[in-house]
N, C-alpha and C positions, 0 to 999 in steps of 0.2 A: 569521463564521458557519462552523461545520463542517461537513460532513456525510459519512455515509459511501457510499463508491458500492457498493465491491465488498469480502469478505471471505472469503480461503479459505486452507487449511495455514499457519495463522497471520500470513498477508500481509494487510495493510488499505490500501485506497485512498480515499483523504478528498480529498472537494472543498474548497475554503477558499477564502472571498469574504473580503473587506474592505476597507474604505476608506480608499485613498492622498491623496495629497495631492491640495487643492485637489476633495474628495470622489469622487476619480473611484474603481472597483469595479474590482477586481482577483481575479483567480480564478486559483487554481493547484493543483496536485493534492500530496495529499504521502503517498509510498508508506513505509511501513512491513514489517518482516517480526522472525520469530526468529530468521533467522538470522545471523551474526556480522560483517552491511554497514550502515553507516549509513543515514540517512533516510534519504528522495532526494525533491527536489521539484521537479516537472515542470509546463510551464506551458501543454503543448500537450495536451488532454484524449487526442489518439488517440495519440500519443506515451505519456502515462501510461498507457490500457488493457494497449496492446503491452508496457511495462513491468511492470505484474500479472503480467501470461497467462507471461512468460519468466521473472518473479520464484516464483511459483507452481511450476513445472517446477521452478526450482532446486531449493525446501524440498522437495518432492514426493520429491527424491534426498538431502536432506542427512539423514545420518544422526539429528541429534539433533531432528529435527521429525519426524521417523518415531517416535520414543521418543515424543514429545510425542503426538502422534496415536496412538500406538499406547496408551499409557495414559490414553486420552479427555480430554486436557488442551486438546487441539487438536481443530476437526474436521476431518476430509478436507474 
């Protein structure tokens, strides 16, 4: 199961349950953004927030998410 926590300057933070072996639930965060870093999937929920909030700052200065947001593709 998916779900989204947080979404901002094109950065998404997605919770992700599912079940491992021998049914036990596993949960991990997986951060997404525009700009030009892979995934990243974090397994420690205040670890991923902190992750956002500093991933957010970055796009917030990278030029081509500024274009993005600034032709309403993205929102602030």
């Amino acid at each position: 199961m998916k779900k989204l926590v947080r979404a901002q300057a094109g950065v998404r933070l997605e919770r992700i349950e599912h079940l491992a072996a021998r049914q036990k639930r596993e949960t991990f965060f997986r951060l997404t953004t525009h700009r030009n870093t892979p995934e990243r999937l974090i397994f420690d929920e205040a670890e991923a927030r902190r992750a956002f909030a500093r991933e957010v700052a970055a796009s917030l200065e990278d030029d081509v998410v500024k274009g993005l947001i600034k032709n309403g593709v993205l929102d602030h």
